[in-house]
mmCIF file of the C-alpha atoms, coordinates in Angstrom:
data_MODEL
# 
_entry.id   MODEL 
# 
loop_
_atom_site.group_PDB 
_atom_site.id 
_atom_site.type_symbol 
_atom_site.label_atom_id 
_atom_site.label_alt_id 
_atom_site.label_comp_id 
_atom_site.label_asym_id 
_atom_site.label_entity_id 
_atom_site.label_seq_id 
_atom_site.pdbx_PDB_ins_code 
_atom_site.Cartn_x 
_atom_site.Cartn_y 
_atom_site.Cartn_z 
_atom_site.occupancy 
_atom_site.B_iso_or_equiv 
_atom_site.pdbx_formal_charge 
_atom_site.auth_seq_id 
_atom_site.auth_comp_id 
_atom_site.auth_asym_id 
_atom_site.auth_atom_id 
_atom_site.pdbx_PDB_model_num 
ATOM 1   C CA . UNK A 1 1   ? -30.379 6.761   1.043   1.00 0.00 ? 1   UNK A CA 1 
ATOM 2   C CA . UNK A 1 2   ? -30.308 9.979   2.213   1.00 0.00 ? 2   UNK A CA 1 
ATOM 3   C CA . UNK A 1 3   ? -30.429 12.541  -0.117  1.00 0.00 ? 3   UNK A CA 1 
ATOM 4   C CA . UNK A 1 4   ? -31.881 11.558  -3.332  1.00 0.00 ? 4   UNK A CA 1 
ATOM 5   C CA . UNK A 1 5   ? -34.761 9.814   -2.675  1.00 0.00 ? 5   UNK A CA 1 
ATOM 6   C CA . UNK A 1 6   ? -36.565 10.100  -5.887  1.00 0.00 ? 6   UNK A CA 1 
ATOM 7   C CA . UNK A 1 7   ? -35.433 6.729   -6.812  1.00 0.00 ? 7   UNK A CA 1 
ATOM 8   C CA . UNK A 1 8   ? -36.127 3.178   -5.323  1.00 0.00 ? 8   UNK A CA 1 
ATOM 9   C CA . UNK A 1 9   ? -34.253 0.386   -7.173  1.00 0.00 ? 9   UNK A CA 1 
ATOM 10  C CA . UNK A 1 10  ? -31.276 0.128   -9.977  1.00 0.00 ? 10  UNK A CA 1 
ATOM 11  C CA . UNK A 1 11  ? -31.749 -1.785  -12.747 1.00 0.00 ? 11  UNK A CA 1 
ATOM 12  C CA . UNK A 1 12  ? -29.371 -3.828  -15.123 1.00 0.00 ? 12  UNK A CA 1 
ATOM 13  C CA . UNK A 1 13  ? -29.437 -5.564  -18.036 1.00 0.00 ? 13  UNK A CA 1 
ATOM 14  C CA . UNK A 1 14  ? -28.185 -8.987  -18.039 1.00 0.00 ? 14  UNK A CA 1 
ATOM 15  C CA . UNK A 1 15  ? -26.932 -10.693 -21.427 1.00 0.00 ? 15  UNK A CA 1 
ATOM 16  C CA . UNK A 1 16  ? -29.279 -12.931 -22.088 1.00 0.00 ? 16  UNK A CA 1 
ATOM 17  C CA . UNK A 1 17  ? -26.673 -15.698 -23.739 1.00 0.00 ? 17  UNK A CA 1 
ATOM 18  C CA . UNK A 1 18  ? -25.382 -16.165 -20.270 1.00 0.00 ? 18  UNK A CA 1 
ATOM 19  C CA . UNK A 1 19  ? -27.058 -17.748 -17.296 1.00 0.00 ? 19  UNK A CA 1 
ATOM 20  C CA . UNK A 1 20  ? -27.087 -14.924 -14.888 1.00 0.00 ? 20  UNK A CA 1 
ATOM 21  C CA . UNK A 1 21  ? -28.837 -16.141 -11.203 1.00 0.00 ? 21  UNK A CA 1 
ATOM 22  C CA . UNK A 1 22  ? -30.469 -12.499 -9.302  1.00 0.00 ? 22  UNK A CA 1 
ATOM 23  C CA . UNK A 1 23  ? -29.438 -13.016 -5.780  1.00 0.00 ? 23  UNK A CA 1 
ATOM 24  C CA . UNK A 1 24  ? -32.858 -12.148 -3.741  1.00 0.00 ? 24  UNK A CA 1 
ATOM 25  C CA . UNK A 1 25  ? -31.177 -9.404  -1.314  1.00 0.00 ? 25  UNK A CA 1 
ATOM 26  C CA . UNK A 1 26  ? -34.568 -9.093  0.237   1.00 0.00 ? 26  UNK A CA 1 
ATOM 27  C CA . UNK A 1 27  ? -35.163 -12.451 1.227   1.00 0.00 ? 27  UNK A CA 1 
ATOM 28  C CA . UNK A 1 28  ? -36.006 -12.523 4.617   1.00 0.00 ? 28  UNK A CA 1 
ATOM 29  C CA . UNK A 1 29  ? -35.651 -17.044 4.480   1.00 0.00 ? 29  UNK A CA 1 
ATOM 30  C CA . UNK A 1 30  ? -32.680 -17.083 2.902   1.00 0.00 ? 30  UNK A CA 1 
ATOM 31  C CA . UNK A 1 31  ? -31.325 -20.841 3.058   1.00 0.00 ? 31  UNK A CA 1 
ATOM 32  C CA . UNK A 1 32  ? -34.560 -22.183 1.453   1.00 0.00 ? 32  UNK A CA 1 
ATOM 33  C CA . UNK A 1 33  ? -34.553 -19.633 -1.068  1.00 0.00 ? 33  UNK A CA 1 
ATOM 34  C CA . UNK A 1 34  ? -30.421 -20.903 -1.699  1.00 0.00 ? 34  UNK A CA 1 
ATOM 35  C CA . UNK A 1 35  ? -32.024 -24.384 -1.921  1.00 0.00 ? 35  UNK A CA 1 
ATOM 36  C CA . UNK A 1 36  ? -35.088 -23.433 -4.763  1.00 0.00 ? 36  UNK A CA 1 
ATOM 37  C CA . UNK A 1 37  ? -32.466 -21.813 -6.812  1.00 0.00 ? 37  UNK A CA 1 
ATOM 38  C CA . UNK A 1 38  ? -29.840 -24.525 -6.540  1.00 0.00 ? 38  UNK A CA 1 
ATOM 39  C CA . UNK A 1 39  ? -32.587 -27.459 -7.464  1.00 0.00 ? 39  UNK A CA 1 
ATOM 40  C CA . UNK A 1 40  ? -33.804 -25.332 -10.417 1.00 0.00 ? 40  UNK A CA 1 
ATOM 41  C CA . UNK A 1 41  ? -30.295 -24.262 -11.374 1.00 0.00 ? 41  UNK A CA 1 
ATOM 42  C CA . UNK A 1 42  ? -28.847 -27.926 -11.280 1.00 0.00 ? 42  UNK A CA 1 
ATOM 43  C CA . UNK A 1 43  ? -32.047 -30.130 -11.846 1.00 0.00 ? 43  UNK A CA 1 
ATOM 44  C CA . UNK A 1 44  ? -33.588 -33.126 -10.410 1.00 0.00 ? 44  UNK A CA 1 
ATOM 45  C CA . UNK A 1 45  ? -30.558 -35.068 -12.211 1.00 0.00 ? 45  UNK A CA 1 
ATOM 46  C CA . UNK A 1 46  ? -27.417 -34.640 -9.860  1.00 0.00 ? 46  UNK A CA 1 
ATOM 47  C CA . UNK A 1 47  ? -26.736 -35.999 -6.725  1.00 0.00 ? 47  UNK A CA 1 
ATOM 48  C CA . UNK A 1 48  ? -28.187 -33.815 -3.573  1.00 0.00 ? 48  UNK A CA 1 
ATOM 49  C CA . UNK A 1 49  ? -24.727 -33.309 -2.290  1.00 0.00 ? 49  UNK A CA 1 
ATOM 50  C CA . UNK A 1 50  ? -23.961 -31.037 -5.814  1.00 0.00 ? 50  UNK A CA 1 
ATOM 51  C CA . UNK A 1 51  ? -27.546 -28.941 -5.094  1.00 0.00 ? 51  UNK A CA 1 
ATOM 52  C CA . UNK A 1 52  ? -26.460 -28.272 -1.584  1.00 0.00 ? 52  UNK A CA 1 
ATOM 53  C CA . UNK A 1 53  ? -22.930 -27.149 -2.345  1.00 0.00 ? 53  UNK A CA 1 
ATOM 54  C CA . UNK A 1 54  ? -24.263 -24.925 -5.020  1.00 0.00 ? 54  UNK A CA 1 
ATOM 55  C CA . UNK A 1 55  ? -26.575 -23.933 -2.327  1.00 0.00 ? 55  UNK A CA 1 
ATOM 56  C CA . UNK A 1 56  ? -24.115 -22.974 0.078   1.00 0.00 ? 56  UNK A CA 1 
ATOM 57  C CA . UNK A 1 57  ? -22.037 -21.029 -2.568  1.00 0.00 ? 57  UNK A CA 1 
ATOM 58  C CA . UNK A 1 58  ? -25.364 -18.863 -3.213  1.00 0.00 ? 58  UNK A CA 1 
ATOM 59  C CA . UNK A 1 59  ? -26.191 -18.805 0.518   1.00 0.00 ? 59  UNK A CA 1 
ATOM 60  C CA . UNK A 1 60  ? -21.911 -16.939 0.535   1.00 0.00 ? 60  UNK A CA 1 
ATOM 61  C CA . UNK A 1 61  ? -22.552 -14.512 -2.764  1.00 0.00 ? 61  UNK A CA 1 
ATOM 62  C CA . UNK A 1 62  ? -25.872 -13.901 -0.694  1.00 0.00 ? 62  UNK A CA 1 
ATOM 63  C CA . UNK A 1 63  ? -24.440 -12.881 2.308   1.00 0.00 ? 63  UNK A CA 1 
ATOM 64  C CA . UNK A 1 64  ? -21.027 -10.993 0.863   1.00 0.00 ? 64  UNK A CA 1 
ATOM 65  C CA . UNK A 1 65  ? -24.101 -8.627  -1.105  1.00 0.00 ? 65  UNK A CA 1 
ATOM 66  C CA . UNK A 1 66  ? -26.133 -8.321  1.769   1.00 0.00 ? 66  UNK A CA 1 
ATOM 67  C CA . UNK A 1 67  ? -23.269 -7.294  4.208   1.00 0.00 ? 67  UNK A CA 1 
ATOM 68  C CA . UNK A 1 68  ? -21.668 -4.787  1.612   1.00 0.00 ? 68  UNK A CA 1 
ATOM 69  C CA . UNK A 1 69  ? -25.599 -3.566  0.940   1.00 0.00 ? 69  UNK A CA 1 
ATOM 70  C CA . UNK A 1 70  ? -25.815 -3.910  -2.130  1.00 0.00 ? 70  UNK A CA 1 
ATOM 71  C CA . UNK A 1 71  ? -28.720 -2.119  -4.547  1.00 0.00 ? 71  UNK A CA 1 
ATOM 72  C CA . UNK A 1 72  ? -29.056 -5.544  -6.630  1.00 0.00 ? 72  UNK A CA 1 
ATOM 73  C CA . UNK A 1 73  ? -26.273 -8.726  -7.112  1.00 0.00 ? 73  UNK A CA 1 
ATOM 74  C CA . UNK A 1 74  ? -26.377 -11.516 -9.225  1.00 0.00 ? 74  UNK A CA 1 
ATOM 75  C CA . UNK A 1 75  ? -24.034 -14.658 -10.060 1.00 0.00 ? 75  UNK A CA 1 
ATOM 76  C CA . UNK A 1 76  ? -23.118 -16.181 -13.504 1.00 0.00 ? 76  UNK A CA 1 
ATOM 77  C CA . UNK A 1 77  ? -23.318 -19.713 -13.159 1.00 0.00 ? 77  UNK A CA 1 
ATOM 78  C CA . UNK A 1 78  ? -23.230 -22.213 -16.228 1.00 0.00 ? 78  UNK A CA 1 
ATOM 79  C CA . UNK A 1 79  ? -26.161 -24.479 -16.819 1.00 0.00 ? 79  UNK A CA 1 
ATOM 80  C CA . UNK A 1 80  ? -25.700 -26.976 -14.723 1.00 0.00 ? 80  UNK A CA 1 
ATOM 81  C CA . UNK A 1 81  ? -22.208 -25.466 -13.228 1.00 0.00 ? 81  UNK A CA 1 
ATOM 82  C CA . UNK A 1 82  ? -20.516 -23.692 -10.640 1.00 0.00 ? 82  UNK A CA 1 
ATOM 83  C CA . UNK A 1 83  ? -20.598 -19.980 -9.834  1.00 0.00 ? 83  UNK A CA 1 
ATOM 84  C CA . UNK A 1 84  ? -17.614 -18.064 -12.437 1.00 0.00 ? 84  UNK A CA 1 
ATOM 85  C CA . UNK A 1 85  ? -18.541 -14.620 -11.572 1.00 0.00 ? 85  UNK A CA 1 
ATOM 86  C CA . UNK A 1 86  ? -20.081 -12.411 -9.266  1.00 0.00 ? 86  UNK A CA 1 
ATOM 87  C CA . UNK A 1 87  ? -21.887 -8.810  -9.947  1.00 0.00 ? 87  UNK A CA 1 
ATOM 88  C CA . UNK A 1 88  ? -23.037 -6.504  -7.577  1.00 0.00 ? 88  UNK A CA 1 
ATOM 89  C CA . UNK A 1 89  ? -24.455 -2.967  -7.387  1.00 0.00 ? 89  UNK A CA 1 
ATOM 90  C CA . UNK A 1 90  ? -23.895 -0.384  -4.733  1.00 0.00 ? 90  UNK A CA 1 
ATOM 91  C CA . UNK A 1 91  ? -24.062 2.612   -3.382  1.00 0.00 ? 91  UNK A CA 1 
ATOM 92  C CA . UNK A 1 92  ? -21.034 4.730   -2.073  1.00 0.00 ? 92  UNK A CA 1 
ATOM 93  C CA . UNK A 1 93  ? -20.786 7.274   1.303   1.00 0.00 ? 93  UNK A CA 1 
ATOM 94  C CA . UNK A 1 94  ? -19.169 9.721   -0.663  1.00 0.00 ? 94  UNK A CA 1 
ATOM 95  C CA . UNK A 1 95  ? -18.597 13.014  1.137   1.00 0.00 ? 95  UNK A CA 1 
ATOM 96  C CA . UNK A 1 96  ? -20.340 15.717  -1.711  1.00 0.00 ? 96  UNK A CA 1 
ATOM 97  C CA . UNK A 1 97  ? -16.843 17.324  -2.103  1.00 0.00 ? 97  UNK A CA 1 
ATOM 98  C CA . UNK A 1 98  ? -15.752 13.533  -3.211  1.00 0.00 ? 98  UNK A CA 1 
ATOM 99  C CA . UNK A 1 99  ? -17.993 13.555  -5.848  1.00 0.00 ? 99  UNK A CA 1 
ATOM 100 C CA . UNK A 1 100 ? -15.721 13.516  -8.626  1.00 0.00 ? 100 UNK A CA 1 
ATOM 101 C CA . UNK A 1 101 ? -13.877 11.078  -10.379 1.00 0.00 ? 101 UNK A CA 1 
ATOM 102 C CA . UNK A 1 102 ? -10.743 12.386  -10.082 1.00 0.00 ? 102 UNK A CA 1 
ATOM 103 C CA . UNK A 1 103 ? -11.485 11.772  -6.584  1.00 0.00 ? 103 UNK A CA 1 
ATOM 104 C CA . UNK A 1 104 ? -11.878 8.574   -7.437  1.00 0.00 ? 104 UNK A CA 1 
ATOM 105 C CA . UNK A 1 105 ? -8.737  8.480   -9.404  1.00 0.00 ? 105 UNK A CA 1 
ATOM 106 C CA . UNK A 1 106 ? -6.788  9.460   -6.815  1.00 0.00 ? 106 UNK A CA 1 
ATOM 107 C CA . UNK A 1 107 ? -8.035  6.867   -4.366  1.00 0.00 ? 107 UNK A CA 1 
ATOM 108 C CA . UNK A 1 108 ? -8.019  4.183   -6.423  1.00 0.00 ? 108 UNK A CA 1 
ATOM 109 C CA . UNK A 1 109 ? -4.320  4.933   -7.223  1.00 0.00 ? 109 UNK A CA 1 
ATOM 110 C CA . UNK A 1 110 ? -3.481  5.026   -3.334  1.00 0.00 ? 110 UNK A CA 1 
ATOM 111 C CA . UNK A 1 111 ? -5.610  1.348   -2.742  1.00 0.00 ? 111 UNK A CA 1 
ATOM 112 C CA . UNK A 1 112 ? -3.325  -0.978  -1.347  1.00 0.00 ? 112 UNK A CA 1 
ATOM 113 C CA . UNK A 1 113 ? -2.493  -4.750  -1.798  1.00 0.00 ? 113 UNK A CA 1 
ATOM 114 C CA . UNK A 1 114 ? -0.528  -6.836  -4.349  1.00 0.00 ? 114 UNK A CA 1 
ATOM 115 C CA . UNK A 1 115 ? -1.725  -6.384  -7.750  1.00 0.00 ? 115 UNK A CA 1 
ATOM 116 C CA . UNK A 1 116 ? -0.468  -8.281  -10.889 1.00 0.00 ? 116 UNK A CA 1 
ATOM 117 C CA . UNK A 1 117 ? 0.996   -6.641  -13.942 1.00 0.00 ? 117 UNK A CA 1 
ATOM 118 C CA . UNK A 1 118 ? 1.772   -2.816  -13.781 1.00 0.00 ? 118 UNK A CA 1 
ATOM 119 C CA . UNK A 1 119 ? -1.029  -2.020  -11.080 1.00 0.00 ? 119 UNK A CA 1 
ATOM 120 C CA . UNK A 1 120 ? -5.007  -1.262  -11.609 1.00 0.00 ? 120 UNK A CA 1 
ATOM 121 C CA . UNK A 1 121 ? -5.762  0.230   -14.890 1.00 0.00 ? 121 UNK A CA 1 
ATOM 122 C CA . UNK A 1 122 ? -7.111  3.152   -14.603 1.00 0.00 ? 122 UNK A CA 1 
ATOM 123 C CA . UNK A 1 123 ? -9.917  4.344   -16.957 1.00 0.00 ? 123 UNK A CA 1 
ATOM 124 C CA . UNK A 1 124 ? -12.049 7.674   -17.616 1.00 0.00 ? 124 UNK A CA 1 
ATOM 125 C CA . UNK A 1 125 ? -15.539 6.631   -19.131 1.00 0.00 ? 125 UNK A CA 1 
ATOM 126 C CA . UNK A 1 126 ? -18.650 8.178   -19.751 1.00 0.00 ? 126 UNK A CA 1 
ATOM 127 C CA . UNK A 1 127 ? -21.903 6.045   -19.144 1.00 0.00 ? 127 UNK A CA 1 
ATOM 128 C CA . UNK A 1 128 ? -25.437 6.372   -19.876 1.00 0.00 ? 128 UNK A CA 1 
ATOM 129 C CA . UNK A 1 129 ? -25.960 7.095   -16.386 1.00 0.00 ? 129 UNK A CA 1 
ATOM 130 C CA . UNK A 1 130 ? -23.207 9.697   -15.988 1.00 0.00 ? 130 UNK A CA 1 
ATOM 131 C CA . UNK A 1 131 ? -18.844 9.780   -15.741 1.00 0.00 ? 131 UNK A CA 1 
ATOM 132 C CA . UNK A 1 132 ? -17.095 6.916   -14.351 1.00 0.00 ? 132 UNK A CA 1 
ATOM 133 C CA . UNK A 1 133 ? -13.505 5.291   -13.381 1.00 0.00 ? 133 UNK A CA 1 
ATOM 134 C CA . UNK A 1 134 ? -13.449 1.874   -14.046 1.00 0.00 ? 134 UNK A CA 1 
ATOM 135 C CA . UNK A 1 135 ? -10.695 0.137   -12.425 1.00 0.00 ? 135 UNK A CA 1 
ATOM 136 C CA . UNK A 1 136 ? -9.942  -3.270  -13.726 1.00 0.00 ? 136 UNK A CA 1 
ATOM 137 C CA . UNK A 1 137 ? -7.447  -5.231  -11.029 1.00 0.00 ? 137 UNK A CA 1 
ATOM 138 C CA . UNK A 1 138 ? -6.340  -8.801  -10.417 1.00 0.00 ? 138 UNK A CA 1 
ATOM 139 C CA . UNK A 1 139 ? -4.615  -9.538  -7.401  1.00 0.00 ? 139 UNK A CA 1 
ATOM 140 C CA . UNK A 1 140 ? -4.091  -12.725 -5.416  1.00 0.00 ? 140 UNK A CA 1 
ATOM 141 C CA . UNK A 1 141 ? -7.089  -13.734 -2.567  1.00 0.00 ? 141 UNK A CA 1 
ATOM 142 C CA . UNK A 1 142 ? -4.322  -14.273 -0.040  1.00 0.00 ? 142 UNK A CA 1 
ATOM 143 C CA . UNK A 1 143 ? -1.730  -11.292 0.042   1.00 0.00 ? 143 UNK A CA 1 
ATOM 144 C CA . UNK A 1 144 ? 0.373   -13.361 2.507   1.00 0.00 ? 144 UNK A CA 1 
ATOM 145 C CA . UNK A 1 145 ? 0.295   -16.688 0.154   1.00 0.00 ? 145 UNK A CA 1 
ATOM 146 C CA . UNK A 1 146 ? 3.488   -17.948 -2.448  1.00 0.00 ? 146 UNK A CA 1 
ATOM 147 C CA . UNK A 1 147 ? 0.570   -19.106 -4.259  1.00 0.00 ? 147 UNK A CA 1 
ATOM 148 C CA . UNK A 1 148 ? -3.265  -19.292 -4.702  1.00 0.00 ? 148 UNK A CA 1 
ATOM 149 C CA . UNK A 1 149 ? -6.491  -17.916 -6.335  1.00 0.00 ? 149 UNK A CA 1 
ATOM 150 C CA . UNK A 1 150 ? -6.359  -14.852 -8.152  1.00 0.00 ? 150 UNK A CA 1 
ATOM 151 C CA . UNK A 1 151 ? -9.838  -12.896 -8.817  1.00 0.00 ? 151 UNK A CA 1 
ATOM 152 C CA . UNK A 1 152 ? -9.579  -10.586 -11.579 1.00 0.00 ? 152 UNK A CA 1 
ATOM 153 C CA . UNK A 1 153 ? -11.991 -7.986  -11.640 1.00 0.00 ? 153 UNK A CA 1 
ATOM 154 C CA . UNK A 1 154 ? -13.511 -4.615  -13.179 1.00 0.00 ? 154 UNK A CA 1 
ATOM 155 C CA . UNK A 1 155 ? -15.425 -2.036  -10.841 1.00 0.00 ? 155 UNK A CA 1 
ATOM 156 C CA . UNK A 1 156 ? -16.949 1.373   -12.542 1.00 0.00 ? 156 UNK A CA 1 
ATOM 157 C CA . UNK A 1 157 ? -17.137 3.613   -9.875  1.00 0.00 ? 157 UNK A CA 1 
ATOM 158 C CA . UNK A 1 158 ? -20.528 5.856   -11.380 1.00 0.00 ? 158 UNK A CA 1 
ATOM 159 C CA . UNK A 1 159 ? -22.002 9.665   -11.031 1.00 0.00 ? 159 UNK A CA 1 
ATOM 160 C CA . UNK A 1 160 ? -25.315 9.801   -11.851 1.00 0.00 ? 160 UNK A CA 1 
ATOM 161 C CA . UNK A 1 161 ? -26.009 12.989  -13.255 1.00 0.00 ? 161 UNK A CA 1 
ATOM 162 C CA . UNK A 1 162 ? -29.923 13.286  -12.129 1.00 0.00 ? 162 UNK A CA 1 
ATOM 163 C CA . UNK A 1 163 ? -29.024 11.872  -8.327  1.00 0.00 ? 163 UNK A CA 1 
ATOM 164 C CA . UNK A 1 164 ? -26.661 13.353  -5.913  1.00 0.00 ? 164 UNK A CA 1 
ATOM 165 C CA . UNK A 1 165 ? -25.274 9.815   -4.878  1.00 0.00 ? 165 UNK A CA 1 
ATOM 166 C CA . UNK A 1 166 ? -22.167 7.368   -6.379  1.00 0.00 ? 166 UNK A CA 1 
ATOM 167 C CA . UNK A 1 167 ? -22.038 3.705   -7.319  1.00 0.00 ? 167 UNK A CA 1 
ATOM 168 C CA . UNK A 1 168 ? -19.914 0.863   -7.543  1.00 0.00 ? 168 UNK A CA 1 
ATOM 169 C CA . UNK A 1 169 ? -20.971 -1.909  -10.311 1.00 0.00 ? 169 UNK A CA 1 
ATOM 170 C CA . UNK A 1 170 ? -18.588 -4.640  -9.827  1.00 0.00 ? 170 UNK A CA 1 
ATOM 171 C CA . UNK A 1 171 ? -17.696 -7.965  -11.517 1.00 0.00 ? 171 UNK A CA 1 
ATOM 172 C CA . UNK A 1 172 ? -15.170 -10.297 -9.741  1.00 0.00 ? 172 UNK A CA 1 
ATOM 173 C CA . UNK A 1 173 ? -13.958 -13.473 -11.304 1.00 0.00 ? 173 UNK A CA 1 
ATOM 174 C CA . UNK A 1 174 ? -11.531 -16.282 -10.878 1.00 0.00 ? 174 UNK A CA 1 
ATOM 175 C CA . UNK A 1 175 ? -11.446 -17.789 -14.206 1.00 0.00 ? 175 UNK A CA 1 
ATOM 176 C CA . UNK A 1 176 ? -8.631  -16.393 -15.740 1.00 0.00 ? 176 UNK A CA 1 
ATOM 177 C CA . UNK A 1 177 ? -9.251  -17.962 -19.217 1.00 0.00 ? 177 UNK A CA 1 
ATOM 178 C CA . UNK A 1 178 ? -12.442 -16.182 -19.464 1.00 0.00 ? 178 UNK A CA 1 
ATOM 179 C CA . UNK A 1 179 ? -11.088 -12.646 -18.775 1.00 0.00 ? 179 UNK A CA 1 
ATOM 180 C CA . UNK A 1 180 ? -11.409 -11.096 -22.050 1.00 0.00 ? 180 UNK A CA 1 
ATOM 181 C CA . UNK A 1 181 ? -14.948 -12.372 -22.753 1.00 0.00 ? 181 UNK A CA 1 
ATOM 182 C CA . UNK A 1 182 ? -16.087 -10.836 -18.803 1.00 0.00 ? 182 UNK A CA 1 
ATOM 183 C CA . UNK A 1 183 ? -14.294 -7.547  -19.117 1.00 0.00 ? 183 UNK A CA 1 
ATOM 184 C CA . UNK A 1 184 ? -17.029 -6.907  -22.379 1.00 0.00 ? 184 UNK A CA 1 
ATOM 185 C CA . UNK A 1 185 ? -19.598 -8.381  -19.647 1.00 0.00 ? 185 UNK A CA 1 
ATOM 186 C CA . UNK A 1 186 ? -18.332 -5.956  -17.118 1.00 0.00 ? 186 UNK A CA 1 
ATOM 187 C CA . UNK A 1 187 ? -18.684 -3.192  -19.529 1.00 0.00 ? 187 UNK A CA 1 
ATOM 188 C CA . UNK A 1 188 ? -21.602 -3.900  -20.835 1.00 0.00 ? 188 UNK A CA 1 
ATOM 189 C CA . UNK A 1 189 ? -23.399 -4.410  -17.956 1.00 0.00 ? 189 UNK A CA 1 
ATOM 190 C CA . UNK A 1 190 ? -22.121 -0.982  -16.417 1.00 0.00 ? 190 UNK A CA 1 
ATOM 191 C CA . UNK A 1 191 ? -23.622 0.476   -19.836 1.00 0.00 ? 191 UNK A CA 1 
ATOM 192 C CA . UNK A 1 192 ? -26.976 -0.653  -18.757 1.00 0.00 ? 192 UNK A CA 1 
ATOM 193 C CA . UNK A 1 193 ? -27.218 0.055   -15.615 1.00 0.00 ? 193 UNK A CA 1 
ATOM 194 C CA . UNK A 1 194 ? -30.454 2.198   -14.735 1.00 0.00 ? 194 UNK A CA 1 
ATOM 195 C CA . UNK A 1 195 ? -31.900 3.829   -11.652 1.00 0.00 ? 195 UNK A CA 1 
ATOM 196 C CA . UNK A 1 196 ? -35.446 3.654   -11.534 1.00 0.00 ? 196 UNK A CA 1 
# 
């Protein structure tokens, strides 16, 4: 961070009813810390082969955060299940003229790939933090595929009034079926979000 270096971390709140996993970004032994997570997230009860597949999934969210340096990430995982959803916080090289969100808007508008339905929807919101666009997509994970996974997903891309910088919060999931009940996630965690 260049330029507005009053502030050190981001903070969000998690909803408590779900079982939200905080990917250490900082972690300098990442495979054992996979490992620690997956036995405590899975148990003692299932077979080692479930722990280190879970392991390896955590050891991928880990990695995707990491590369696209992320401020703070975390997974929703089911006790005792699989990863459904992924969140992650970061922050934007925005030139300062860019700073707006009809900048935004208009870039989002112009992002390419196959999308489903009529195209991203396109939103104007005001957060605690300051104005946002949140873009809520789903598009296939293979362009080039007849058929396939589809990740659905809502991104706020934030102002912060009191810091010259931008953010994107995003949650991606696969689960179709629970769309409705992770767009209120998605919103409410972009609600919460804090920099501290």
């Amino acid at each position: 961070m260049t330029d507005a270096e009053d502030w050190r971390e981001c903070r969000v709140a998690l909803p408590a009813a779900h079982n939200w996993l905080v990917l250490d970004l900082a972690s300098e032994e990442p495979e054992a810390w996979a490992r620690t997570l997956a036995g405590q997230h899975l148990g003692d009860d299932v077979p080692e082969q479930w722990r280190e597949a879970f392991a390896t999934d955590l050891l991928w969210y880990w990695g995707a955060a990491v590369r696209q340096g992320a401020l703070c990430a975390a997974v929703l995982a089911p006790s005792h299940g699989p990863v459904v959803a992924s969140y992650t916080v970061r922050e934007l090289t925005v030139p300062t003229e860019s700073r707006t969100v009809a900048a935004f808007r208009a870039e989002a508008g112009k992002a390419e790939g196959p999308c489903f339905g009529d195209g991203p929807v396109l939103t104007e919101v005001e957060l605690p933090l300051g104005p946002a666009l949140r873009v809520h997509r789903q598009e296939p994970t293979d362009p080039q595929a007849d058929h396939g996974t589809v990740v659905e997903g809502i991104a706020h891309y934030v102002l912060p009034r009191r810091h010259p910088t931008a953010l994107e919060c995003r949650l991606l999931w696969t689960s179709l079926g629970l769309g409705a009940e992770l767009v209120k996630v998605a919103d409410e965690l972009a609600d919460s979000l804090r920099l501290v």
